[in-house]
C-alpha positions as protocol buffer text, in pm:
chain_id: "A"
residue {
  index: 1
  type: UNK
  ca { x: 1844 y: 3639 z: 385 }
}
residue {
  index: 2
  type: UNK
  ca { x: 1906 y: 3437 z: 107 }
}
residue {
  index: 3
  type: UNK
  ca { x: 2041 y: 3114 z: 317 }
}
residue {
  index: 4
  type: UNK
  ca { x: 1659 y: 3150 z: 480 }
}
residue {
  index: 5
  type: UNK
  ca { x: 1494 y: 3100 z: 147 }
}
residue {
  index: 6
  type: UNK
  ca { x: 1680 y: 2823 z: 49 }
}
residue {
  index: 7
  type: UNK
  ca { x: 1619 y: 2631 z: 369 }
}
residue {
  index: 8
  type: UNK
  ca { x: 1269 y: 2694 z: 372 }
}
residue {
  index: 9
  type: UNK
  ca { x: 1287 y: 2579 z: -11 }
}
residue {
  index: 10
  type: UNK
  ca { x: 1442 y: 2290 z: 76 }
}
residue {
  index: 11
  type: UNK
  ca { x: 1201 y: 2206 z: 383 }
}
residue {
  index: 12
  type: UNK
  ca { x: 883 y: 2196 z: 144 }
}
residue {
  index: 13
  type: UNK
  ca { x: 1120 y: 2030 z: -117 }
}
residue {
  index: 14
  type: UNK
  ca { x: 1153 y: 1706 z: 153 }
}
residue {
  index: 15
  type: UNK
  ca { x: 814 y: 1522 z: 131 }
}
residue {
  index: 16
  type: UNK
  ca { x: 815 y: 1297 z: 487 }
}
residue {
  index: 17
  type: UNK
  ca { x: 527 y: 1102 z: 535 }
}
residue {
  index: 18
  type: UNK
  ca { x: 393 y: 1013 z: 933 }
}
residue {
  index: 19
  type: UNK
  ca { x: 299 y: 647 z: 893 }
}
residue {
  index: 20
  type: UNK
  ca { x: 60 y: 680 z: 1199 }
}
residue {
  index: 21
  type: UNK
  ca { x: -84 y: 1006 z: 1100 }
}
residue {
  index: 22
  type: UNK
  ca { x: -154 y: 770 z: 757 }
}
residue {
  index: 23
  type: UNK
  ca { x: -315 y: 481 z: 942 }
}
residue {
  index: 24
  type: UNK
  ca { x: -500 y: 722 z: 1143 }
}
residue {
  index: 25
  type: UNK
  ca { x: -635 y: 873 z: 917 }
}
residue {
  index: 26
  type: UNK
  ca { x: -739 y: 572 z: 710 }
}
residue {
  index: 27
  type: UNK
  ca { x: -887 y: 466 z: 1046 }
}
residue {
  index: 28
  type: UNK
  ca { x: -1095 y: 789 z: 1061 }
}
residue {
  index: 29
  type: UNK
  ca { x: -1220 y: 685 z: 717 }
}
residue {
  index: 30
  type: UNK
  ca { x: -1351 y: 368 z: 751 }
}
residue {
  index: 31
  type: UNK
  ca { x: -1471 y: 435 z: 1138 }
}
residue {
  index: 32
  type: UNK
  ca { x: -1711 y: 678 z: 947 }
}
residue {
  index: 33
  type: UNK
  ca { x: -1834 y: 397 z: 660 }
}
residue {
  index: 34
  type: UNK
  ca { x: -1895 y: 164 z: 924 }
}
residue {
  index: 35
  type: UNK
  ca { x: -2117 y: 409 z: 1145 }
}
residue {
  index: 36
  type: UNK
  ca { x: -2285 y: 509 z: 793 }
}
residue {
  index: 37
  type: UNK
  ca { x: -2364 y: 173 z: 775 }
}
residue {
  index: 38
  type: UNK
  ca { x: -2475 y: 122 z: 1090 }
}
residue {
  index: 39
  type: UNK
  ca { x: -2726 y: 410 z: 1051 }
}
residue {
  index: 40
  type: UNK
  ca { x: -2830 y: 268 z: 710 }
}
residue {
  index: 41
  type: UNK
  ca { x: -2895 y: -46 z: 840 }
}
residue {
  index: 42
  type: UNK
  ca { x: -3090 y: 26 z: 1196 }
}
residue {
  index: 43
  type: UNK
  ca { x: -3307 y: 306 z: 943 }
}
residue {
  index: 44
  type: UNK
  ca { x: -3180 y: 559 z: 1126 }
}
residue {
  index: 45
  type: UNK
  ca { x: -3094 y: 808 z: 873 }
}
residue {
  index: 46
  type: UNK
  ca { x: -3193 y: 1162 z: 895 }
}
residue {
  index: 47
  type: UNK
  ca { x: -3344 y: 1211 z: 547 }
}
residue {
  index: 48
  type: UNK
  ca { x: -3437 y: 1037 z: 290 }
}
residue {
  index: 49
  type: UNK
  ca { x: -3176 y: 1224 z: 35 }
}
residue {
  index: 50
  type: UNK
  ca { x: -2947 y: 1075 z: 302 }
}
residue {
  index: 51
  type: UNK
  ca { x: -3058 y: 716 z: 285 }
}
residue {
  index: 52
  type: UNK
  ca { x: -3030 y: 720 z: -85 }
}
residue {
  index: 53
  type: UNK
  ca { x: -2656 y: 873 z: -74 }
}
residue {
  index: 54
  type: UNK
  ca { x: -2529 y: 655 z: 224 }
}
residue {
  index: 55
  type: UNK
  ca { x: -2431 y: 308 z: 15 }
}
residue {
  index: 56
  type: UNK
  ca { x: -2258 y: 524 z: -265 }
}
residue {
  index: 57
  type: UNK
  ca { x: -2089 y: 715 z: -3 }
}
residue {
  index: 58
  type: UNK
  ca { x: -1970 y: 390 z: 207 }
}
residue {
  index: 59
  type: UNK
  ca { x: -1836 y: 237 z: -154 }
}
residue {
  index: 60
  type: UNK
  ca { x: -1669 y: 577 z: -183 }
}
residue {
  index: 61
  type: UNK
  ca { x: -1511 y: 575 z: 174 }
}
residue {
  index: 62
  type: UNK
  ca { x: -1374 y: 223 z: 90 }
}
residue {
  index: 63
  type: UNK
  ca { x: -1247 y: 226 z: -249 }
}
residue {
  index: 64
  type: UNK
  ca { x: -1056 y: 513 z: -183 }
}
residue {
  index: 65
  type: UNK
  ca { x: -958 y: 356 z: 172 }
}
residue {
  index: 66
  type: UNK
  ca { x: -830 y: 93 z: -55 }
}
residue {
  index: 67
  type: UNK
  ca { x: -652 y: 269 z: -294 }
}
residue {
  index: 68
  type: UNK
  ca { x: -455 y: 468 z: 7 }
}
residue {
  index: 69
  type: UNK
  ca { x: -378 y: 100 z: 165 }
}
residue {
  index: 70
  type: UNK
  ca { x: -231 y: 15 z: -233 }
}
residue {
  index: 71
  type: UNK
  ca { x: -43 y: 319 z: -211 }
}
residue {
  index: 72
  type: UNK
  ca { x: 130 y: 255 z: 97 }
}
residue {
  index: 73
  type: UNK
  ca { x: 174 y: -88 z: 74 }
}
residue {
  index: 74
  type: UNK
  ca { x: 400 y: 33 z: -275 }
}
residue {
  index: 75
  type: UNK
  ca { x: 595 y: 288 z: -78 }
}
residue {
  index: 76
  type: UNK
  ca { x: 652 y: 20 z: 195 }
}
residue {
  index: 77
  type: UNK
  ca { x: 764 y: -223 z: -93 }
}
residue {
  index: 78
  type: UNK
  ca { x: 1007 y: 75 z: -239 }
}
residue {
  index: 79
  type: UNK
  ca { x: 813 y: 20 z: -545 }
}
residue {
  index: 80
  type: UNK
  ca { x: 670 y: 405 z: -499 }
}
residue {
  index: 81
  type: UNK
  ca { x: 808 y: 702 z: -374 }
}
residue {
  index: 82
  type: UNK
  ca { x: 676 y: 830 z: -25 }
}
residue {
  index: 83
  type: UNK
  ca { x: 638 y: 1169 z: -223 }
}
residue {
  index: 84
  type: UNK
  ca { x: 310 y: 978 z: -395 }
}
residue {
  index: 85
  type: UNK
  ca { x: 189 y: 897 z: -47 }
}
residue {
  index: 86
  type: UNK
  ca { x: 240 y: 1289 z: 77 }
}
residue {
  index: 87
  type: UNK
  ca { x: -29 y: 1474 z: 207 }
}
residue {
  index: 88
  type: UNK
  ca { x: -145 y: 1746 z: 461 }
}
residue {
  index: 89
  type: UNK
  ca { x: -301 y: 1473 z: 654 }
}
residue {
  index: 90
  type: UNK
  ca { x: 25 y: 1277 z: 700 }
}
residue {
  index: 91
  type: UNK
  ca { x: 302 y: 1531 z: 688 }
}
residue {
  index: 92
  type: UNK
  ca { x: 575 y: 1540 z: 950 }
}
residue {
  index: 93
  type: UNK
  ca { x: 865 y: 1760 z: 953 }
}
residue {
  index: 94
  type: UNK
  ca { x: 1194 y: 1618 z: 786 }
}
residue {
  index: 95
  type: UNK
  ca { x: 1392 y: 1599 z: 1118 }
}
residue {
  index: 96
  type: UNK
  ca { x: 1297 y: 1449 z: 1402 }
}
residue {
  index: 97
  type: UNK
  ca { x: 1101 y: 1592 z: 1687 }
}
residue {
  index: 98
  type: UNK
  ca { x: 1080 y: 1470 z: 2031 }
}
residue {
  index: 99
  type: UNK
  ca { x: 719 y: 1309 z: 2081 }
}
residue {
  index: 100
  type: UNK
  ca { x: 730 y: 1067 z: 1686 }
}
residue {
  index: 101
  type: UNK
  ca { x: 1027 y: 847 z: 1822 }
}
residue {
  index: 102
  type: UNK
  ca { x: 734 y: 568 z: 1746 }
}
residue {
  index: 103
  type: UNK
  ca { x: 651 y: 661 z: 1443 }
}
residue {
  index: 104
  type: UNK
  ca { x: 783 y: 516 z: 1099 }
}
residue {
  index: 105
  type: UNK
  ca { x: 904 y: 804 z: 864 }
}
residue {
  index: 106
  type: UNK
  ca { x: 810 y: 738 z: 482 }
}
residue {
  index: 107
  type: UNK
  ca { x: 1094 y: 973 z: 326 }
}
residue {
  index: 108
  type: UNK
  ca { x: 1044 y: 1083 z: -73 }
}
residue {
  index: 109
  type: UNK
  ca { x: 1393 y: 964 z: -232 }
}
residue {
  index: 110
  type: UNK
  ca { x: 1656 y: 1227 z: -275 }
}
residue {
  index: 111
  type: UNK
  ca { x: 1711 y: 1166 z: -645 }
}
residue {
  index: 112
  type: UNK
  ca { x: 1542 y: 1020 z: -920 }
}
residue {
  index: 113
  type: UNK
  ca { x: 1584 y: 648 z: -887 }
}
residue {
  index: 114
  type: UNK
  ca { x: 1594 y: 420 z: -1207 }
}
residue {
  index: 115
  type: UNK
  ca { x: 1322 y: 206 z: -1264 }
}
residue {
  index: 116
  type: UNK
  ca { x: 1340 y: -119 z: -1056 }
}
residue {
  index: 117
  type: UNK
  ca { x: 1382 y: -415 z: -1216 }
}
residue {
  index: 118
  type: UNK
  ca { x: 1133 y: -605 z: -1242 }
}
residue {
  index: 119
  type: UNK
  ca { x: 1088 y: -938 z: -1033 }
}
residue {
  index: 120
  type: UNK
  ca { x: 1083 y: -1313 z: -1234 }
}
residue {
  index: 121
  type: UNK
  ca { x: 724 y: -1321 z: -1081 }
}
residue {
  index: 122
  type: UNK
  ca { x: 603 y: -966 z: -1229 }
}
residue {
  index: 123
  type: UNK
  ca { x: 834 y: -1034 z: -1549 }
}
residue {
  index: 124
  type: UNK
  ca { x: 656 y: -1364 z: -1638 }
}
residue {
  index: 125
  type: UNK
  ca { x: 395 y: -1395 z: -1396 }
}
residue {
  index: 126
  type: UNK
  ca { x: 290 y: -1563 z: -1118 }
}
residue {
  index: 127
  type: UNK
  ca { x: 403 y: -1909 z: -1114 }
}
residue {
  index: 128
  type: UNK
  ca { x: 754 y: -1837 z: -1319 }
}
residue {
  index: 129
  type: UNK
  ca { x: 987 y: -1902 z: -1001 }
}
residue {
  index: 130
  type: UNK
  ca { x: 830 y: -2210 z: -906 }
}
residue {
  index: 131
  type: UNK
  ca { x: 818 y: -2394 z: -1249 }
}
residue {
  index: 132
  type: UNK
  ca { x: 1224 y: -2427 z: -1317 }
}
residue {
  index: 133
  type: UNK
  ca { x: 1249 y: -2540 z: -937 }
}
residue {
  index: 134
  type: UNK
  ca { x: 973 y: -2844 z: -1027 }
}
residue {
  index: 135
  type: UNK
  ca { x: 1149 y: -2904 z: -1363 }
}
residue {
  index: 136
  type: UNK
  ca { x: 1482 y: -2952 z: -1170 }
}
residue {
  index: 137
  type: UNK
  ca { x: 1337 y: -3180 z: -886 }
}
residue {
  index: 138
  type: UNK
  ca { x: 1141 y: -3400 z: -1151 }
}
residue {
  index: 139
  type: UNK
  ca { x: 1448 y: -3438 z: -1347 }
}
residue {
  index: 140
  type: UNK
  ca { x: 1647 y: -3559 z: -997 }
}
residue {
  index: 141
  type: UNK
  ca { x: 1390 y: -3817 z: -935 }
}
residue {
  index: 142
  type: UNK
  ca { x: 1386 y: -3975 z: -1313 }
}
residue {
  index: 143
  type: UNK
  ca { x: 1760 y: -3994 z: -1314 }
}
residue {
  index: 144
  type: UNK
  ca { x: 1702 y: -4204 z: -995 }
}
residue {
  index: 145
  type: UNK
  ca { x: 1877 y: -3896 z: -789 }
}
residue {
  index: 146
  type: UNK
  ca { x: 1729 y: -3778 z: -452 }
}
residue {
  index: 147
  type: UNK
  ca { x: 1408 y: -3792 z: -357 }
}
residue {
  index: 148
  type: UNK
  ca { x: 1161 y: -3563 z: -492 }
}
residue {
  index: 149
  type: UNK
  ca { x: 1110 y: -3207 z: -264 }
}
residue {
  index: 150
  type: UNK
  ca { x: 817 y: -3140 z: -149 }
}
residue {
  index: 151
  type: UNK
  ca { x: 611 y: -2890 z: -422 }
}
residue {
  index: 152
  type: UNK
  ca { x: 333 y: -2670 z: -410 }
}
residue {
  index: 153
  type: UNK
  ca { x: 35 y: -2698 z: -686 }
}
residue {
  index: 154
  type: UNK
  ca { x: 181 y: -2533 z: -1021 }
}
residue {
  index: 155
  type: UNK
  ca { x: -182 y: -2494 z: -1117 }
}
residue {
  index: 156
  type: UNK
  ca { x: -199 y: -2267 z: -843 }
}
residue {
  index: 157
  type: UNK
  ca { x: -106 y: -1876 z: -840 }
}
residue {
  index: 158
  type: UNK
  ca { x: 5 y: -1688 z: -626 }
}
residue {
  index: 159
  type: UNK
  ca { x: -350 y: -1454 z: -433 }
}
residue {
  index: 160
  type: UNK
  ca { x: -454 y: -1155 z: -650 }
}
residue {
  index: 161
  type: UNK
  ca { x: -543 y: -822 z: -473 }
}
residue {
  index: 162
  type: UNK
  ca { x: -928 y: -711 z: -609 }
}
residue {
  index: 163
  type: UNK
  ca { x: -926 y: -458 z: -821 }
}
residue {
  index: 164
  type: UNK
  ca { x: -1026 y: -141 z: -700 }
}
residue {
  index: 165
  type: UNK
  ca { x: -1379 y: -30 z: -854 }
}
């Protein structure tokens, strides 16, 4: 009896997340905002409570579609564990079953992992990596050494996601 419990501990324990149950669902989400807006747009809502409601509820629908799309993208990364990402909606059983051979499994990681280090980019910001390489090439070409490499602008950064509202 007790070997039961502490399988069935250890099931909920394993936080697996169905990466097309997560996209589906996401898909479900902004399906609806877009018909909202549809019906907002053609006047076609029911009530007039409901036409007042329907552009906070499509800005709802979308920031949080956007958050959920943040979250995964960090899981994807490995800069967030899957058990973040975990929910009702997206759960699939730790081992495999036949039918989800297609699907990508978002597993929560076994043990605490240290803190990743942070990247040159995130550590001094966007355009760190790509000064020292234009310093180097510059100093090449005054020393009369090869020609200078190709660059990109050092003015420009590297795209920003919006911020969520």
């Amino acid at each position: 009896m007790k070997d039961e419990d502490d399988t069935l501990a250890h099931r909920h324990k394993e936080k697996v997340v169905s990466l097309n149950l997560e996209l589906a669902n996401l898909e479900h989400a902004l399906r609806g905002a877009q018909l909202l807006a549809e019906l907002l747009a053609n006047n076609d809502m029911p009530t007039e409570e409901a036409d007042r409601q329907a552009p906070r509820s499509i800005v709802a629908v979308l920031a949080l579609a956007d958050s959920r799309l943040q979250q995964l993208r960090q899981v994807i990364r490995g800069e967030a564990d899957a058990r973040h990402l975990w929910a009702p909606h997206n759960a699939i059983s730790p081992e495999p079953v036949p039918g989800d051979a297609d699907d990508v499994r978002l597993e929560a990681w076994s043990a605490p992992r240290p803190p990743a280090a942070p990247s040159i980019r995130k550590r001094a910001g966007g355009t760190a990596r790509r000064k020292p390489q234009a310093k180097r090439a510059a100093r090449k070409t005054a020393a009369g050494g090869a020609e200078q490499p190709a660059t990109r602008n050092e003015d420009a950064s590297a795209p920003v996601a919006p911020a969520s509202p």
